[in-house]
ROLUM-53065 format. One record per residue (C-alpha): x, y, z; residue in one letter; residue number from 1. Coordinates in steps of 0.1 Angstrom, whole numbers, always signed. Layout:
<pts>
<pt><c1>X</c1><c2>Y</c2><c3>Z</c3><r>A</r><k>NUM</k></pt>
...
</pts>
This chain:
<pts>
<pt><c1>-97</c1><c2>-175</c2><c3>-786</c3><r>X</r><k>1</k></pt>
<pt><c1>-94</c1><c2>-208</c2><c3>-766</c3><r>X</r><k>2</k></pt>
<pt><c1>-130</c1><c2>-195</c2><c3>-748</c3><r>X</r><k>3</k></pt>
<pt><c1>-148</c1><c2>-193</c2><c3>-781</c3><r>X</r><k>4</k></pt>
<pt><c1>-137</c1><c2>-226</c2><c3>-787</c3><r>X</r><k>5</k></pt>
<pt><c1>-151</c1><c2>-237</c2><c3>-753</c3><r>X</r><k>6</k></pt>
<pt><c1>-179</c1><c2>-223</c2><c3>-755</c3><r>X</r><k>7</k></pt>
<pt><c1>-187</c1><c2>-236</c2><c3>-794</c3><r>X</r><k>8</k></pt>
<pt><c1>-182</c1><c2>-269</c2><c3>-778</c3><r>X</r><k>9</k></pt>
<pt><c1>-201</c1><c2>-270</c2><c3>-749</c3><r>X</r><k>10</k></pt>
<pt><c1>-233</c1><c2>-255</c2><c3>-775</c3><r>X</r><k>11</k></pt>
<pt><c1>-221</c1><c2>-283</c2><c3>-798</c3><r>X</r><k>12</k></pt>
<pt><c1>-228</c1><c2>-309</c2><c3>-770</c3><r>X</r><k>13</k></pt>
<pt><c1>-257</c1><c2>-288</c2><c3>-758</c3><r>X</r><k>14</k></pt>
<pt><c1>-272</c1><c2>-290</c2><c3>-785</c3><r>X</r><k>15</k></pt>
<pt><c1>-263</c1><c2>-332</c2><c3>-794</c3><r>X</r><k>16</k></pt>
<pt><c1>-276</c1><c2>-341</c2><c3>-761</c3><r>X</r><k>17</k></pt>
<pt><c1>-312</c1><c2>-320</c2><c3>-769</c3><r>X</r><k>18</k></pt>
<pt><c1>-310</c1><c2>-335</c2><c3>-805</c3><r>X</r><k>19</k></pt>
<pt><c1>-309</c1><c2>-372</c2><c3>-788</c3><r>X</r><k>20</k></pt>
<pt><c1>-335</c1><c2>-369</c2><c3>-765</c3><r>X</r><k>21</k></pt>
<pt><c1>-358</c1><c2>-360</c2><c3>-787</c3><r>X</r><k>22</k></pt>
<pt><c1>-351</c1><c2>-389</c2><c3>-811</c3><r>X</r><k>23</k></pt>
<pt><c1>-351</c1><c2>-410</c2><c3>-784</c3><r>X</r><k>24</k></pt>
<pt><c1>-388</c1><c2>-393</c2><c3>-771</c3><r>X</r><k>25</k></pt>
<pt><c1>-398</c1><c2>-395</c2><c3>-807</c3><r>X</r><k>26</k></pt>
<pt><c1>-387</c1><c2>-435</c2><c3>-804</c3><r>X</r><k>27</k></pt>
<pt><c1>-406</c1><c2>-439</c2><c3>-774</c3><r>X</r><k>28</k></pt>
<pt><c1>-436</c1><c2>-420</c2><c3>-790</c3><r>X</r><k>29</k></pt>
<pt><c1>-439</c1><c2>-440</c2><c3>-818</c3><r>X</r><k>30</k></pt>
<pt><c1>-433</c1><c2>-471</c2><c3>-800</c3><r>X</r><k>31</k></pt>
<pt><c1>-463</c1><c2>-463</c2><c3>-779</c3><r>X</r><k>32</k></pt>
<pt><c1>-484</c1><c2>-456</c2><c3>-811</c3><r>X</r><k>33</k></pt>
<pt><c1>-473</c1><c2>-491</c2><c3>-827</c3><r>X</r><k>34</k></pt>
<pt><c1>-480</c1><c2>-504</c2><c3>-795</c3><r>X</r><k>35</k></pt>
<pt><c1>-521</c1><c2>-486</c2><c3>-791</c3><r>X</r><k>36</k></pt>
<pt><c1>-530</c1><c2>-497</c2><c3>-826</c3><r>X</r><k>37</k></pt>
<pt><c1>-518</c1><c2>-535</c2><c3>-821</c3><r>X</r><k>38</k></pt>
<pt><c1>-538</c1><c2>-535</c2><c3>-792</c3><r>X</r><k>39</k></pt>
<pt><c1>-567</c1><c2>-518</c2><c3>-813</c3><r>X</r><k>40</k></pt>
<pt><c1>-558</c1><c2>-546</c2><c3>-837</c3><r>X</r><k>41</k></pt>
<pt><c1>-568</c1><c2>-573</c2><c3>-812</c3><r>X</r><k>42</k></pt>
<pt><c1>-598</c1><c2>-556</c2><c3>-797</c3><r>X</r><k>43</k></pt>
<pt><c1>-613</c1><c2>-550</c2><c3>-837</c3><r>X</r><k>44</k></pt>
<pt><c1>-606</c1><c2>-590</c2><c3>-841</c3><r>X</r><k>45</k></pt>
<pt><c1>-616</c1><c2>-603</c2><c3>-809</c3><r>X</r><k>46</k></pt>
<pt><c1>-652</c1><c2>-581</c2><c3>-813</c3><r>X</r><k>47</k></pt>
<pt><c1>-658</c1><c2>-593</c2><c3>-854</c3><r>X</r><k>48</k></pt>
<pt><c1>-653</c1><c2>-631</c2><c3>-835</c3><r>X</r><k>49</k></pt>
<pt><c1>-676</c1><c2>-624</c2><c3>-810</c3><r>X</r><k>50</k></pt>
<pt><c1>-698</c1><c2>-606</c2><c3>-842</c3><r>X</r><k>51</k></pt>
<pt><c1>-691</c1><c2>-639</c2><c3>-856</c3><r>X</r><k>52</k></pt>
<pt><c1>-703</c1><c2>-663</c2><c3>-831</c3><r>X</r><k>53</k></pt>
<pt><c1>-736</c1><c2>-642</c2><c3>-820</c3><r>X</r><k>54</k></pt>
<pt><c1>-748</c1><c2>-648</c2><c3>-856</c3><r>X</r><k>55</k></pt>
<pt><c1>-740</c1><c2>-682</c2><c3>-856</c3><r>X</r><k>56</k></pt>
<pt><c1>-758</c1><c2>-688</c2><c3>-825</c3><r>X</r><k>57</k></pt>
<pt><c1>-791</c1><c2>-666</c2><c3>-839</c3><r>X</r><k>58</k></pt>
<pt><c1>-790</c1><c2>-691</c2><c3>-871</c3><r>X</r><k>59</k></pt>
<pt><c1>-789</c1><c2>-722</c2><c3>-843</c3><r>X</r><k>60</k></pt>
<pt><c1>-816</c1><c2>-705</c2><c3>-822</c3><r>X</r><k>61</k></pt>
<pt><c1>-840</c1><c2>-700</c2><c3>-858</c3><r>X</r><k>62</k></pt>
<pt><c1>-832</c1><c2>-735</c2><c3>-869</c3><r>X</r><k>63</k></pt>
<pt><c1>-844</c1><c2>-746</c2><c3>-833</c3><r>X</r><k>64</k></pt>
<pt><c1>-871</c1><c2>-729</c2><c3>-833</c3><r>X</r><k>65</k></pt>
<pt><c1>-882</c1><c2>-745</c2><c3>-865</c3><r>X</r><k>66</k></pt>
<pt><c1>-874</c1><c2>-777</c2><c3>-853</c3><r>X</r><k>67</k></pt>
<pt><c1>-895</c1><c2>-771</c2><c3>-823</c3><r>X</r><k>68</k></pt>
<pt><c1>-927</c1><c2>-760</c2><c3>-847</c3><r>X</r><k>69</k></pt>
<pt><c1>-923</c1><c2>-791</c2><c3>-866</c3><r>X</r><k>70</k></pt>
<pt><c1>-924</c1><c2>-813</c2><c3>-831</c3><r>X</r><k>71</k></pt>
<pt><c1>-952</c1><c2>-792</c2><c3>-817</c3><r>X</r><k>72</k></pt>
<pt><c1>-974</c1><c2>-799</c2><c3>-850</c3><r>X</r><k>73</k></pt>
<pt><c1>-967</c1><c2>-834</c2><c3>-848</c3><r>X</r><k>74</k></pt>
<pt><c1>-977</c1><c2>-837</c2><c3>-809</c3><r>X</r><k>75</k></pt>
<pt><c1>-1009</c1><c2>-819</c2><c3>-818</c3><r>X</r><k>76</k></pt>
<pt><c1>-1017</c1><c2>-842</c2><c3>-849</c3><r>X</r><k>77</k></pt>
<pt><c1>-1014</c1><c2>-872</c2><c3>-826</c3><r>X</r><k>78</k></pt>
<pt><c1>-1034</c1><c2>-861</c2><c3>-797</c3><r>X</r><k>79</k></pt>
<pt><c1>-1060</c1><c2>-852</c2><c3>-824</c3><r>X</r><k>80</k></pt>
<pt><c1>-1053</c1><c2>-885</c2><c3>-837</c3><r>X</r><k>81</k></pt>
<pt><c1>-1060</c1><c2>-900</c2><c3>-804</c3><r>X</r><k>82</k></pt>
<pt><c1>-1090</c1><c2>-882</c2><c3>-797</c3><r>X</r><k>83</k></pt>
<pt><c1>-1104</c1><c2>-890</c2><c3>-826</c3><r>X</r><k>84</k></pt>
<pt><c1>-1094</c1><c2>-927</c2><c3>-821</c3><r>X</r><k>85</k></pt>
<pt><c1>-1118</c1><c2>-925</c2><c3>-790</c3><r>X</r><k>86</k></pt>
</pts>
């Protein structure tokens, strides 16, 4: 009788010590996925910024180039203006 006792005990802790490594796998594991989608967090926010700031450089660059018709017209009305001043 005192080996079957022994031996229940030594599967008891046989099986505790399998029990907490897989929690503390599990822990890890899900640490790690906490972890990748923060990270996936950043990257998705960083890129929309980035989104952000290459369409409100495009609007900049349109309103330039509007500015830049309106100063070309004018330097063509005066040189016509000159010329015909001649």
């Amino acid at each position: 009788m005192g080996y079957g006792g022994t031996f229940l005990l030594i599967v008891i802790l046989v099986i505790m010590v399998a029990v907490l490594f897989l929690a503390v796998r599990g822990i890890s594991w899900a640490q790690n996925a906490k972890q990748e989608l923060e990270e996936e967090e950043r990257q998705r926010l960083l890129l929309k910024s980035i989104g952000d700031g290459q369409r409100s450089i495009a609007s900049a660059l349109i309103s330039i180039q509007s500015d830049l018709a309106d100063i070309r017209n004018r330097i063509a009305a005066l040189e016509n203006g000159m010329k015909d001043g001649k």
